[in-house]
C-alpha positions in Angstrom: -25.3 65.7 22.1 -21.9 66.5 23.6 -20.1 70.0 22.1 -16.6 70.8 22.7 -15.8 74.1 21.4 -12.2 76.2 21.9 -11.7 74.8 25.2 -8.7 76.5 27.1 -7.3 75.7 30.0 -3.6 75.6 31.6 -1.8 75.0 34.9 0.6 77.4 35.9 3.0 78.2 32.2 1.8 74.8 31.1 -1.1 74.9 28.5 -3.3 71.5 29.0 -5.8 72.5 26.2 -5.3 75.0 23.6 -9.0 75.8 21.9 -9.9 72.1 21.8 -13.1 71.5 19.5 -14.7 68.2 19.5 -18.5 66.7 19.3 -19.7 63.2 20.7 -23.4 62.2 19.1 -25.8 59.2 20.5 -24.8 56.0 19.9 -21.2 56.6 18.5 -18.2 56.0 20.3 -15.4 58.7 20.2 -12.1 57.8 20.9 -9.3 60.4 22.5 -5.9 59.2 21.5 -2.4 61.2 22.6 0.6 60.7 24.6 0.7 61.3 28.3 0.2 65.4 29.0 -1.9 65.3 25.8 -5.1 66.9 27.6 -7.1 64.0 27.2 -7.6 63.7 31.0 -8.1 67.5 31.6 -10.6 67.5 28.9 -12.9 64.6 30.3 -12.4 66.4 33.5 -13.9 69.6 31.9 -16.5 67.6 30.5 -17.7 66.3 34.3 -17.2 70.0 36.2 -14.1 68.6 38.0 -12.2 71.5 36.0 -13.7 75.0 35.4 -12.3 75.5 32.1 -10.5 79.1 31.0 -12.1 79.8 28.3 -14.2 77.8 25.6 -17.5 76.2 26.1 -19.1 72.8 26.6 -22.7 72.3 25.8 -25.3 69.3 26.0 -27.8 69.2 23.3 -27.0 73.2 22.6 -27.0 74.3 26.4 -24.5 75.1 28.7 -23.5 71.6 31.0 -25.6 71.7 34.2 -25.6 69.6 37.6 -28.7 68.4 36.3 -27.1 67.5 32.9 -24.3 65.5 34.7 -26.3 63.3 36.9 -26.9 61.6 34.0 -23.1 61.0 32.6 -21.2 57.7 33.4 -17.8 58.7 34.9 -15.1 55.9 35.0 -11.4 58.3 35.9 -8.4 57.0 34.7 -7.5 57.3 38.4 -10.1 54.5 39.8 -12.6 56.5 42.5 -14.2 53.3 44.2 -14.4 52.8 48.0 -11.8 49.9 48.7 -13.7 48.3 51.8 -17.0 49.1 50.9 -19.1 45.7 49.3 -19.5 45.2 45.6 -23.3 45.5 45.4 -23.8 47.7 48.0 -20.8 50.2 46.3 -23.3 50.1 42.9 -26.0 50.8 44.3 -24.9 53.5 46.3 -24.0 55.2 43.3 -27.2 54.6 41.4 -28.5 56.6 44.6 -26.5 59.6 44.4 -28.0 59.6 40.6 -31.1 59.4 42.0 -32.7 55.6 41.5 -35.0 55.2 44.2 -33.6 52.2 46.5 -34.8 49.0 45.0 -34.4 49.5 41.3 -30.9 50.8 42.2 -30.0 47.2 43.8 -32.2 45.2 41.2 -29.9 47.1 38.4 -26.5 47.0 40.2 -27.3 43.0 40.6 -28.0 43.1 36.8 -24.9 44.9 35.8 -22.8 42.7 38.1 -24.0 39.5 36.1 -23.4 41.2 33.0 -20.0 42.1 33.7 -19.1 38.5 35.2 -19.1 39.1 38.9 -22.0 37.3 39.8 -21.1 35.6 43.1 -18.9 38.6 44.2 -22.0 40.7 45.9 -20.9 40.6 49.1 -16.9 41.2 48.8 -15.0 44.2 49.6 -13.4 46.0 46.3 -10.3 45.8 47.7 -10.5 41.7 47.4 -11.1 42.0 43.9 -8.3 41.5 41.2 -7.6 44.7 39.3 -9.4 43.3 35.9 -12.7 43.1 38.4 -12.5 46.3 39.8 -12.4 47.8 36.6 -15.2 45.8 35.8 -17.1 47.4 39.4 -16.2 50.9 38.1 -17.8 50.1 34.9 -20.7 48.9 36.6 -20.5 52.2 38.5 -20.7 54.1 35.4 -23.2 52.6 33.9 -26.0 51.8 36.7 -28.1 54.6 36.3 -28.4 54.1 32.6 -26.2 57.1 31.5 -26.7 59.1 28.1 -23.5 60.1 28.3 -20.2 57.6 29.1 -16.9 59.7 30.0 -14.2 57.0 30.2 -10.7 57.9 30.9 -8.3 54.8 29.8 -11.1 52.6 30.8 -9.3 49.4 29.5 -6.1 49.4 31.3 -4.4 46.9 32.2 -7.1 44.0 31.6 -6.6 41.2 30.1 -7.7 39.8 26.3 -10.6 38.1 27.2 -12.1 41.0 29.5 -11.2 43.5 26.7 -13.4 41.6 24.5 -16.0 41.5 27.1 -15.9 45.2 28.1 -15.9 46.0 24.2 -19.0 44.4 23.6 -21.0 46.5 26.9 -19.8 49.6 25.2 -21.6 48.3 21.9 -24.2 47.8 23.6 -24.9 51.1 25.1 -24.1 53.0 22.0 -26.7 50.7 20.6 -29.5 52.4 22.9 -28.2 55.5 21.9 -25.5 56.0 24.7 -22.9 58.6 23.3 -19.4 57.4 24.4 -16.4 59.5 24.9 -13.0 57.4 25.7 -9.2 57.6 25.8 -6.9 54.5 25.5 -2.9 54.7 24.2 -4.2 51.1 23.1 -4.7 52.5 19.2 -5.6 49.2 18.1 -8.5 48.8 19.8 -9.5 52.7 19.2 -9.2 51.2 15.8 -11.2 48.5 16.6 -14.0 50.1 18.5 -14.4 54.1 17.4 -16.4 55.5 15.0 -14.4 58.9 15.2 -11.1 59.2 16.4 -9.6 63.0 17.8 -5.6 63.0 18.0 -4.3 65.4 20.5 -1.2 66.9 21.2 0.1 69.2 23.5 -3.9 70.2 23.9 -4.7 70.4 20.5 -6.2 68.6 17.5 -4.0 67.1 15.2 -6.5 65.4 13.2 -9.7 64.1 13.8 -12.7 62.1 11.8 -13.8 58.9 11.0 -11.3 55.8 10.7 -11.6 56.1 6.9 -11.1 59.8 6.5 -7.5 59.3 9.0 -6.5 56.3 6.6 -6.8 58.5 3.8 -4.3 60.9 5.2 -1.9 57.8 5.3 0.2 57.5 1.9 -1.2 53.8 0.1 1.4 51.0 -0.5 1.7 48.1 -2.4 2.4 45.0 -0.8 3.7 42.3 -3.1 4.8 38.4 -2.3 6.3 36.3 -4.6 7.2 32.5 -3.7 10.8 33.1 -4.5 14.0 33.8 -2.7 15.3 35.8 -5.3 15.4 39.5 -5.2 13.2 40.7 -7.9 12.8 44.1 -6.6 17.0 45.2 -7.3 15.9 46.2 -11.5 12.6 47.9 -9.8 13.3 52.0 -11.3 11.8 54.6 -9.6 10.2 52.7 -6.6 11.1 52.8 -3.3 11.2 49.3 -1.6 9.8 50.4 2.2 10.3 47.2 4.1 10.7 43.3 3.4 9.5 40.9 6.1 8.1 37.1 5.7 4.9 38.6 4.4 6.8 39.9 1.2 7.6 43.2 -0.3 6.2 46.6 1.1 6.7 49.4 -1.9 5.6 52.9 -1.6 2.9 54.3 -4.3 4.1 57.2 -6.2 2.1 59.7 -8.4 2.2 58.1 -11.5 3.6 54.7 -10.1 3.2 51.9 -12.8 1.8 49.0 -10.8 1.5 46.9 -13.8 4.7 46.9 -14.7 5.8 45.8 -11.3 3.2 43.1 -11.6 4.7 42.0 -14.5 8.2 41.9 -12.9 7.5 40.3 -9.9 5.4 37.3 -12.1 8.7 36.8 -13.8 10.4 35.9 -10.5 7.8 33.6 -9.6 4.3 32.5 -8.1 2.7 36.2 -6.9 0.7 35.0 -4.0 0.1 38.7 -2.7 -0.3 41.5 -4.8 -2.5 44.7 -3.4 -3.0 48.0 -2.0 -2.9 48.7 1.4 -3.8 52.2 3.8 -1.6 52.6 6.8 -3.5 52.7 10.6 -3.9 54.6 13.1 -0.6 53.5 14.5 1.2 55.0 11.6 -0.8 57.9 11.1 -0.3 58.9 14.6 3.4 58.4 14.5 3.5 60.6 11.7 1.2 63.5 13.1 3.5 63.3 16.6 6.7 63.2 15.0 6.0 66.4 13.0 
C-alpha cells in the first residue's frame, strides 16, 4: 500500500535519510527502530507531507502521495499536536471533521473510540487535565477517528505505563485486522518484537537490516544454553567451545561450525541432573546492538 523508495533528505551538512527504501502492506504492522537522529521521525514526516523530501519517492497503492491520499492517514507525532484547553470529545470530533465525517457520525465515533480507549467519563475535560498516559490515549483516538487506512505513529507508546501498553497493543491489532497498514517507531525493541510483523533498522538514515522477526533472528549467531543442577564447573575440560556467559539460568555457549553438541551433552550429564539443554536465536536487542556497533 505504502512505498518508500531511495528517500533523500538532509538539513544543512547533516544527512537525515540516505536513499531509504521501505514498504508497509494492509493489515501488517511495521516497526522503525534506531537511535535518536536515526531518520525515523524525518521519514514519517515525509510520509505525511510535513517534509518535501530531496530526492526519492513515496507512493500509495503505486501513485505518487496526494492531499486526497492523506486525509485518510492516522498521524500521532512523537511531538504530541493536541489542543491543551480544548474538551476531549469535542477535540476528536473536530478532527474527524477536518477528515471529512459529516458532524454526527464524527461525535458518535469519537464517543466510541473514547470508551474503547478507557476514557469514558472524561468527555467534557480539557486535555490539559488529563494524565500523560490519557492524552496519548486522546491522540490515538485522534488518529484513528476517521477510520484511517493508513496509521503513521511516531514513538506512539512513550512513556505509558504496562497496563495501557497492553491496551494500546491490542487497538493496533485490531486495526491491522481490518486491514489497517501500520507504520511505527518505538526505542522499546521489546515490544517491536512483540508486536511487528517486519522490523526496518535505521541508522544514520539508512537501512541496516530489515524483514520479518524470523529472517533478523537468523542473522543472530545460535547458542546453546545448558543447566545442570550442580555447582560444579563442568564447562573448565569443555575444548574448543567458548563459554559466553553464566548466570542463574545456566550455561550460555556459542555454536561453532562443526560444534559437537552431543559431546557436551554428554559432559554436562556427567556433572549432574541437565534440566536445560537447547538452542536458542538472539533478539532484536542483540541484533541491533550488533548492526549499531559495526
Amino acid at each position: 500500500m505504502l512505498e518508500i523508495s531511495e528517500l533523500y533528505q538532509r538539513f544543512g551538512d547533516r544527512v537525515a535519510l540516505d536513499k531509504l527504501s521501505l514498504a508497509v502492506n494492509g493489515g501488517e504492522i511495521v516497526g522503525l527502530v534506531g537511535r535518536n537522529g536515526a531518520g525515523k521521525t524525518t521519514a514519517m514526516r515525509a510520509v505525511m507531507g510535513i517534509y518535501r523530501p530531496l530526492g526519492g519517492s513515496i507512493t500509495w497503492f503505486g501513485h505518487p502521495v496526494a492531499l486526497s491520499d492523506r486525509l485518510r492517514f492516522g498521524y500521532m507525532p512523537e511531538e504530541r499536536g493536541l489542543y491543551p484547553q480544548m474538551r476531549v470529545l469535542d477535540q476528536i470530533a473536530y478532527f474527524a471533521r477536518l477528515h471529512g465525517v459529516e458532524l454526527p457520525a464524527a461525535r458518535s465515533e469519537a464517543q466510541r473510540w473514547l470508551t474503547r480507549l478507557g476514557l469514558e467519563g472524561r468527555e467534557q475535560d480539557q486535555v490539559v487535565a488529563l494524565s500523560h498516559g490519557n492524552q496519548q490515549r486522546v491522540q490515538l483516538a485522534v488518529a484513528l477517528v476517521y477510520q484511517p487506512e493508513l496509521l503513521v505513529l511516531d514513538e506512539p507508546f512513550a512513556g505509558l505505563d504496562p497496563s495501557a501498553v497492553d491496551s494500546l497493543s491490542e487497538v493496533l491489532r485490531a486495526e491491522t485486522a481490518r486491514g489497517t497498514a501500520v507504520l511505527f517507531s518505538s526505542h522499546q525493541l521489546d515490544l517491536i518484537e512483540r508486536l511487528c510483523d517486519r522490523v526496518v533498522i535505521l541508522e544514520q538514515g539508512k537501512v541496516l537490516a530489515s524483514g520479518t522477526l524470523d529472517e533478523l533472528r537468523a542473522r543472530s549467531p545460535q547458542r546453546l544454553r545448558v543447566k545442570v543442577a550442580s555447582s560444579a564447573d563442568w564447562t573448565a575440560n569443555l575444548k574448543g567451545v567458548e563459554v559466553i556467559s553464566k548466570d542463574p539460568f545456566g550455561v550460555l555457549l556459542a555454536v561453532t561450525p562443526g560444534m559437537d553438541t552431543q559431546t557436551v551433552l554428554r559432559q554436562a550429564m556427567a556433572a549432574g541432573l541437565v534440566e536445560q539443554f537447547g538452542l536458542e536465536t538472539g533478539g532484536l536487542v542483540e541484533l541491533y546492538r550488533k548492526l549499531v556497533s559495526n
